[in-house]
N, C-alpha and C positions, 0 to 999 in steps of 0.2 A: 597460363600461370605456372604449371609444373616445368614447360619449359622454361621460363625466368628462372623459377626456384634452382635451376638443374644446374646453366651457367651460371649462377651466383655461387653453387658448392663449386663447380669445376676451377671458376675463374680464383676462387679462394687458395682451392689446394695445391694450384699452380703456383700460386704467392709462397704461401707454406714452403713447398717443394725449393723454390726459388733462392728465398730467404735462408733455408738448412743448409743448400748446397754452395751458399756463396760464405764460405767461412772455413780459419784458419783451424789447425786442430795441432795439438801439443803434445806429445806422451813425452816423460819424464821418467828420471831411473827406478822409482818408486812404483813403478805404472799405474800415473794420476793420467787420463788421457782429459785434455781440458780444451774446451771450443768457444772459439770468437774472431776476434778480427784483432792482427798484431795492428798495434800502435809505431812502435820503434824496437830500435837493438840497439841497443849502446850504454856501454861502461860493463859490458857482461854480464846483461839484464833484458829482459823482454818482456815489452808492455804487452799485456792482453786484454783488450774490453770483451767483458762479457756479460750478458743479459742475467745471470745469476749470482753474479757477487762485485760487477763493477770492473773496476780498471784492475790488476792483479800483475804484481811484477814476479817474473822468474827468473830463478839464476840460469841464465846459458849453459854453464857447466854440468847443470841437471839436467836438460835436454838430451834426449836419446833419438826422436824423431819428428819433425815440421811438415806438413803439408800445408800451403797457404795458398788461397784462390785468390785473397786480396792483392795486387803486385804494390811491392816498393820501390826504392832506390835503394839497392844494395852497396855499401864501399867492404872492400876485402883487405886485408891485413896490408899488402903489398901497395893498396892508394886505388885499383882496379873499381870503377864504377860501372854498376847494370840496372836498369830496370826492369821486371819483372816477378814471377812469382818464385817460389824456394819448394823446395823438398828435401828430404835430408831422412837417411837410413839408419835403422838401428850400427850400421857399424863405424855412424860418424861421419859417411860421406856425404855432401849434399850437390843440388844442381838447383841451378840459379836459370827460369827459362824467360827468355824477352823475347822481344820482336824480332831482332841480331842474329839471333842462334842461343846457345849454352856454353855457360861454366861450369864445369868440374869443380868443385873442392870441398875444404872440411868444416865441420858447424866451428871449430875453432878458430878458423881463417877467418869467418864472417865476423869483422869490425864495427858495422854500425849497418842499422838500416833506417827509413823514415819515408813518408809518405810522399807522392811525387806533389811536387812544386813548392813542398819544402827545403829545410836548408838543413845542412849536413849538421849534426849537434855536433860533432868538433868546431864547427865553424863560428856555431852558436854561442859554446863557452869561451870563445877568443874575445864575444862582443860585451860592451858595456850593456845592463839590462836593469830597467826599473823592476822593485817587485814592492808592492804594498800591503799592508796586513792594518786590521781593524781589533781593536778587543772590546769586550763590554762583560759586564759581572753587576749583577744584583744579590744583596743577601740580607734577610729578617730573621727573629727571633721576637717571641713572645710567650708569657708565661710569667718563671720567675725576675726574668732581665726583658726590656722592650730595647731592639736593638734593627734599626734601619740603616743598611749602606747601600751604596752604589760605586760607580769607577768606569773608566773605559779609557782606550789609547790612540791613538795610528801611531804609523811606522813608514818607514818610503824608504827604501835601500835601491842605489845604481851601485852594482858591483858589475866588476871586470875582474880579468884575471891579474891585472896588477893593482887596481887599488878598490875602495867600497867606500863610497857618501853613504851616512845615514842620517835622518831626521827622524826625530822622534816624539810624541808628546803624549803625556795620560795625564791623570786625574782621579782623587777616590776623596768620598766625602762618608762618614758614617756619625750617626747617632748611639748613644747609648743610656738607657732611662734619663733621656731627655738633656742630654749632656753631650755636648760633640766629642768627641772619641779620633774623628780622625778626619782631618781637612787639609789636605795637599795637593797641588801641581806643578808638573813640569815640563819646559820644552828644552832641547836639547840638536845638536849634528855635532854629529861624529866624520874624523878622512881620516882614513891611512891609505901608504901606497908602498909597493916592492920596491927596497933599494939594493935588493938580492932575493935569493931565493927563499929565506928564513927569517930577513930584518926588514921592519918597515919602519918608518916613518911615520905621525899621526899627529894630528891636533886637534880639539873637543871644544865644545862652550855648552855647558846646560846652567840655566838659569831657571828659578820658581819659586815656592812659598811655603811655608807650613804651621800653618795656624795655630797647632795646638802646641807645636815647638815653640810658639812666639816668634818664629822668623817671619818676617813682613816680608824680606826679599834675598834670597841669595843666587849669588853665580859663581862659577866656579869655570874658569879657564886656562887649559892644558897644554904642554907640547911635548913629544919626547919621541922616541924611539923604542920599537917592540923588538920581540922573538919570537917566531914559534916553534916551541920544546918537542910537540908532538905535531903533524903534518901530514893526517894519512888521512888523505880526503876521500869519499862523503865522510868516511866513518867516521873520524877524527878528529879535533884540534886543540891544540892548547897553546895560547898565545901569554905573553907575560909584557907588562910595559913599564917604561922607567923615563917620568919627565918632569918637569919643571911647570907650578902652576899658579896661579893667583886666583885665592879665594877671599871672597866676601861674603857678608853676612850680617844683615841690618835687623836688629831686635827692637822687637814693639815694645818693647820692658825697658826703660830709664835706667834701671839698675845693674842691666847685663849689658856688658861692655861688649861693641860690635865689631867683628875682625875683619880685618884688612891687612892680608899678609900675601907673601909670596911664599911658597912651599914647594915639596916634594907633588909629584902625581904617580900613585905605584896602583898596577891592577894585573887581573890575571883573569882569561875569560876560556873556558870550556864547552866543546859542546863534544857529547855522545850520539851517536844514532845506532837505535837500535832495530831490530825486525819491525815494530810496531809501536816505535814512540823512540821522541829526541830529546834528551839531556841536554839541562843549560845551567852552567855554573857562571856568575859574575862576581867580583870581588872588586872595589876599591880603594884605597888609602890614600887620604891626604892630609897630613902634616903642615903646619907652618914653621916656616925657617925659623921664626923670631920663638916659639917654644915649641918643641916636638911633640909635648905631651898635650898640647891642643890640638885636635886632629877632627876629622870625620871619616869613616868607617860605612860604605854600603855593602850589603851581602845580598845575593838573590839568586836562589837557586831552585830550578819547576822541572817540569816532565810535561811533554806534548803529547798529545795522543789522535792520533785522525777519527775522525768522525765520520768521510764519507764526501766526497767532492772538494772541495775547498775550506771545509770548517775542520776546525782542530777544539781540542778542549788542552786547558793547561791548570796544571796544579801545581802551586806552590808555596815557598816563603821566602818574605825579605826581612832586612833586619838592617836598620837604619840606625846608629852610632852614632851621640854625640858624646864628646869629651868633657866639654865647657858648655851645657845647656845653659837654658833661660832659668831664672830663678822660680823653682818649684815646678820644673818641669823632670821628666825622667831622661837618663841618659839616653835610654834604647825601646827605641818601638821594633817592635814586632807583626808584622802580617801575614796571615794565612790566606791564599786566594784558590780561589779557581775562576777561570775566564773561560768564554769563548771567542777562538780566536778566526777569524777569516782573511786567511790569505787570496792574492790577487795578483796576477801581472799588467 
């Protein structure tokens, strides 16, 4: 029996032993020395999983020194591809060791890396790629006011580096002291595609309803041509758009005359990324030709925040504009949300 007991510790702390030594390690100019297993290098960033706080990206440039047991596929500034493991010295030089033999050179020459039998992430950002996202939001109150909502979305976006499909739909229904408060749906795709490096191209159709506005149905279909003002990607964007669109809009109310015009489509859409959460500004304007000052007006603008895997949390507000409401309805709703969001590819 003590000998079972005996191999059971030995065979364990071999594992132990086994497990420590098979693992990448990081020191940084700060000297944070940080262990696990690199994921990738690319866009001058380095994924690291680790058993104590998860996936963890670091900037390259903070890198001072790499030892890595795990081997990748290395590509070097020059196009030069290796497989094998990396090391890399406090004074910037590193070696790259395969099966071949060795490279010579510097943590800033190393371009991209990624795991064998995968595909070079430049290769990757060239290809068209579905990514889908889920939302859902619950929110009560009780006491002075009884107040019951719900809501929730998907999304399916195929972007490539020249153009982006999106399809979109949500939903939010609420209660308040026994009075609906707020009953809306929409579905909606969105194309744009590069007709240069700044200008695109785009055409839209969202269609849906909203109860409390009295709209039983409206659609709203777009075409025109964009810019983008700011361009510095991930961080960045600001794109602005100028087109031509036909809106409609069938009221359940007898008394409010239902539109059916051709108009302007003017919008402007931001996004920020920050260390630990992304910035989304949307803005829309649609006018009709036959009177300007008949228009619709969406604003919506949140903050993401990671949660830890695939879930996001978002916060924010929209503000939905009408000109010409239904009779004894308000011009402007207002939303305050927060979601949970869960992205997917």
């Amino acid at each position: 029996m003590q000998k079972l007991i005996k191999m059971a510790v030995l065979v364990a702390g071999l594992g132990f032993v086994g497990s420590a030594a098979w693992a990448d390690t990081i020191v940084t100019r700060d000297g944070a020395r940080l262990v696990g297993v690199i994921q990738s290098v690319n866009n001058g960033a380095i994924l690291l999983r680790t058993t104590f706080a998860g996936t963890l990206t670091i900037r390259q440039s903070e890198v001072v020194r790499i030892e890595t047991d795990t081997p990748l596929v290395y590509r070097l500034a020059g196009g030069t591809t290796m497989e094998g493991t990396l090391s890399a010295s406090s004074d910037g030089q590193v070696t790259i060791t395969g099966q071949d033999g060795t490279i010579n050179t510097t943590v800033d020459k190393v371009a991209a890396g990624w795991a064998p039998g995968q595909r070079d992430p430049a290769v990757l950002q060239l290809l068209r790629r579905w990514r889908y996202e889920a939302s859902v939001d619950v929110n009560g109150k009780t006491g002075n006011n009884e107040q019951l909502g719900f809501g929730g979305g998907l999304k399916a976006t195929l972007s490539g580096p020249q153009d982006t499909l999106v399809f979109y739909s949500d939903f939010s229904y609420q209660r308040t002291n026994g009075v609906k408060s707020q009953d809306r749906a929409r579905v909606g795709v969105d194309y744009s595609s590069y007709l240069s490096e700044r200008v695109t191209w785009y055409a839209r159709n969202e269609g849906g309803y909203d109860n409390v506005k009295d709209i039983s149905f409206y659609n709203i279909a777009a075409a025109g041509f964009g810019y983008d003002f700011i361009q510095n990607l991930p961080r960045q964007k600001l794109t602005g758009r100028t087109g031509i669109s036909y809106r409609f809009e069938d009221y359940g109310n007898s008394a409010t005359e239902d539109v059916r015009s051709a108009g302007l489509d003017l919008g402007l859409a931001h996004t920020y990324r920050f260390e630990n959460a992304t910035m989304n500004n949307n803005v829309t304007f649609v006018p009709t030709f036959e009177d300007l000052a008949n228009y619709r007006a969406v604003h919506d603008s949140n903050l993401e925040f990671p949660l830890g895997g695939s879930w996001r949390f978002r916060v924010g507000v929209n503000n939905d504009y009408t000109s010409r409401p239904a009779a004894g309805v308000e011009k402007l709703d207002t939303t305050y949300y927060g979601r949970f969001v869960l992205n997917w590819d």
